[in-house]
Steps between C-alpha positions, in 0.01 A plus 500: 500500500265324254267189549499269229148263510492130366317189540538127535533457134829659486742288714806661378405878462651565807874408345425679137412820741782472696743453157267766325533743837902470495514601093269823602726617718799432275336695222394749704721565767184539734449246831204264448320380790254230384283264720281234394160390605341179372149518456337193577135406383400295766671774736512844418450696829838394548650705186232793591647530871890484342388777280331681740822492739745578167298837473462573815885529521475696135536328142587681171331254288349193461554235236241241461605222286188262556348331210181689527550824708485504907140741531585599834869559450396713174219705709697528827831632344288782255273629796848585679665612195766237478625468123318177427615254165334165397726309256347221330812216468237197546432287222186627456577611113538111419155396632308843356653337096424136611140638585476696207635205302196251653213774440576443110471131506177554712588349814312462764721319713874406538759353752803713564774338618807671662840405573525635843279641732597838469407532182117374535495779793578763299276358190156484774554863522413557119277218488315625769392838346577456134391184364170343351688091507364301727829366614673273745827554570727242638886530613718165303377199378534315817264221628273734651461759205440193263217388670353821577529512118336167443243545742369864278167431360506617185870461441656826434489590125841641524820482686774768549827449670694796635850506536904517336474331185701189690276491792219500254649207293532314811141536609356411124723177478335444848125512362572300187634253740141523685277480238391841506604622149283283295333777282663735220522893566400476916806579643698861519845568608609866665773547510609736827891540423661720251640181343252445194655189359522298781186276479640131428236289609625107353108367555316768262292230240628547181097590386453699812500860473594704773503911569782670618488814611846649501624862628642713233850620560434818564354421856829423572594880370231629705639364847807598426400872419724435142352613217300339267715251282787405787681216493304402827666161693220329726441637845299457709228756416298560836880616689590699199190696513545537875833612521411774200185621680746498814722705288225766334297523890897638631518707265149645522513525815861714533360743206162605703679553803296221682572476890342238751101545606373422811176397581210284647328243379196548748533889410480529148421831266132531338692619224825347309774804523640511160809312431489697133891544513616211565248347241603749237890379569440152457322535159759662442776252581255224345499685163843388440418138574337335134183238552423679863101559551426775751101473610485877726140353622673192708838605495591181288813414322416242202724385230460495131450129430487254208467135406492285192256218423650197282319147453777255531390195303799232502804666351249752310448844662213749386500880628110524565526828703626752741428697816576802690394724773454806326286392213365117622512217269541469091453184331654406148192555271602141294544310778183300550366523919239275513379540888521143628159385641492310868594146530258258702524162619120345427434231693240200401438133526475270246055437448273419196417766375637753666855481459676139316807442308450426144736563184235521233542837328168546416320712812617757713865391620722622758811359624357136405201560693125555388177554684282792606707643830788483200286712280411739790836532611562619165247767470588627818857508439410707119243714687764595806803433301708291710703177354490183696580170513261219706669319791346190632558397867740180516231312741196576233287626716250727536568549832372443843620573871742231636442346872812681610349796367688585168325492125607294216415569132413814307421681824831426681692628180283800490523581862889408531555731200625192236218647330347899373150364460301206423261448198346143560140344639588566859190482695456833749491377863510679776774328641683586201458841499659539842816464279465604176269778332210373190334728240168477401386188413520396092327181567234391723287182469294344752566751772884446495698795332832506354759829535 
């Protein structure tokens, strides 16, 4: 009997086990006795005690299919010498090149935005442990992930959907259609199918350029366990690389001679009895199988994995790199990458002589505007290198607390997130600081200051 581990991210491993359980035995005329245990985050004692009770009774092996490795399912089944496999079938390839990808440009921050929630599981997993992005990550474009999107202060710098290339198409043509896609070069596609062509958004502005990250085809080849060069059709790529490891942990397991192992959970060994011939049998079997990764130190199954990087520009397409997971990512050495510097919403109210319309040419000019908080907001935007745009409130006010409560002008914006920051002479209060933060002062007169 074998155990085979999952978690909430993988609603439908139970079926590709069952399918990939049924071809094992065909191919190997041995009986395959597989149960499944979901491990939940919010509730794993439950999975622990099913476990526990699965080797009690005596398991041969145990699969773990999680996105980032079940600890205790790894530690308990080594200490009683149960043959112990993690394979990695999560998506977590896709967000290590996206990451990759955004350290380039310099980002600091990005929203990643998933077509279903299984996905985004999977991708917190990598995110957690691997990545320097301060990210948010969202599930759709629905009401509620647009206005946790609006309501980011600063707006993200970048945006990456995840997804088939249709499901991505659909959820781009759904942010033009909200307003978020206003600047050129933000916004990434990854694509998570083995379809690379299949990106069709009808919204993309004809100057906007967008990344796509598409898989290479021989991903596809890798799942499959073809070699190199097949003439792959899509599949579905997390059941084909179950049903193979299904396949290759059979076979393993009939070569060493494995039997069932009994033991307690509340009883374990000090010391791991060696599982060294089962191990040597499946590295054995996995030889055969082209793009698998064997790690002996976590007993992890990874797949050779690659992507290409193409600015999309209208009708114009431009190869600007490539990634993979044995040697990272490459960029094309013409292709200019000019890292794209943060995006903030200034706000400020029109006043003599701080900040005033005025089309004369002559002077310090920005966006029709002149002044001094326009001249400050441009040497702080060259000395932290951040492009901006100012953003006055539609009442024109400063802004003060309401009767009912609420604040109006520049403060409400700030506070409600219309706004990143406000450059303007806004008087510090202490009633205004209950709601919004001030630097040092750059102007006092007269005991009042202005931050």
């Amino acid at each position: 009997s074998a155990v085979s581990i999952v978690d909430e991210s993988l609603q439908e491993a139970g079926a590709w086990l069952a399918s990939a359980t049924a071809s094992a035995e065909a191919a190997t005329d041995e009986t395959v006795s597989l149960d499944v245990f979901t491990v939940s985050i919010e509730d794993e004692t439950s999975a622990e005690n099913q476990l526990c009770s699965a080797l009690f009774n005596g398991v041969t092996a145990v699969l773990d299919l999680t996105a980032g490795g079940w600890e205790y399912g790894r530690t308990t089944a080594t200490r009683l010498a149960v043959p112990y496999v993690h394979g990695q079938i999560s998506i977590a390839q896709h967000v290590a090149a996206v990451d990759s990808l955004l350290e380039t440009r310099n980002a600091t921050d990005a929203a990643l935005i998933f077509s279903g929630e299984d996905e985004l599981d999977q991708a917190l997993y990598y995110l957690v442990e691997g990545s320097s992005v301060r990210v948010i990550v969202l599930v759709g474009l629905d009401q509620n992930s647009t206005s946790s999107l609006r309501r980011m202060r600063p707006a993200p710098a970048y945006y990456v959907l995840f997804g088939t290339g249709r499901e991505c198409a659909l959820l781009f043509d759904q942010a033009v259609q909200q307003g978020f896609v206003t600047r050129d070069s933000r916004w990434t596609v990854a694509i998570t199918g083995t379809d690379p062509e299949n990106f069709r958004s009808q919204s993309v502005p004809s100057a906007t350029t967008v990344t796509v990250m598409s898989p290479d085809p021989e991903n596809c080849c890798v799942a499959q366990n073809l070699q190199p060069g097949c003439d792959c059709n899509q599949v579905n790529m997390p059941e084909q690389l179950t049903s193979n490891l299904v396949l290759i942990l059979t076979k393993a397991l009939k070569a060493s001679g494995a039997g069932d192992v009994k033991g307690e959970c509340s009883a374990l060994p000090q010391q791991a009895p060696p599982t060294q011939a089962f191990v040597s049998a499946f590295k054995k079997e996995l030889s055969s199988w082209s793009g698998a990764v064997w790690k002996e130190e976590s007993h992890k199954v990874s797949f050779s994995t690659s992507f290409h990087y193409t600015a999309v520009t209208g009708t114009k397409r431009t190869s600007i790199g490539s990634w993979s997971s044995d040697a990272g990512i490459t960029l094309e050495p013409l292709f200019q990458h000019t890292p794209i510097k943060r995006f903030f919403r200034v706000g400020s109210v029109e006043s003599r002589p701080w900040f005033y319309e005025d089309s004369d040419p002559d002077g310090i000019t920005y966006e029709g505007y002149k002044g001094y908080c326009v001249e400050l907001a441009l040497r702080l935007a060259a000395m932290m290198e951040f492009d901006f745009t100012f953003v006055s409130p539609q009442d024109g006010k400063f802004g003060a607390k309401t009767t009912n409560g609420s604040w109006n002008g520049l403060v409400a914006d700030l506070a409600n997130g219309e706004t990143d920051l406000i450059v303007a002479p806004l008087t510090m209060t202490s009633e205004r600081e209950e709601v919004i933060d001030f630097v040092t002062p750059y102007f006092d007169q007269s005991g009042i200051s202005i931050g």
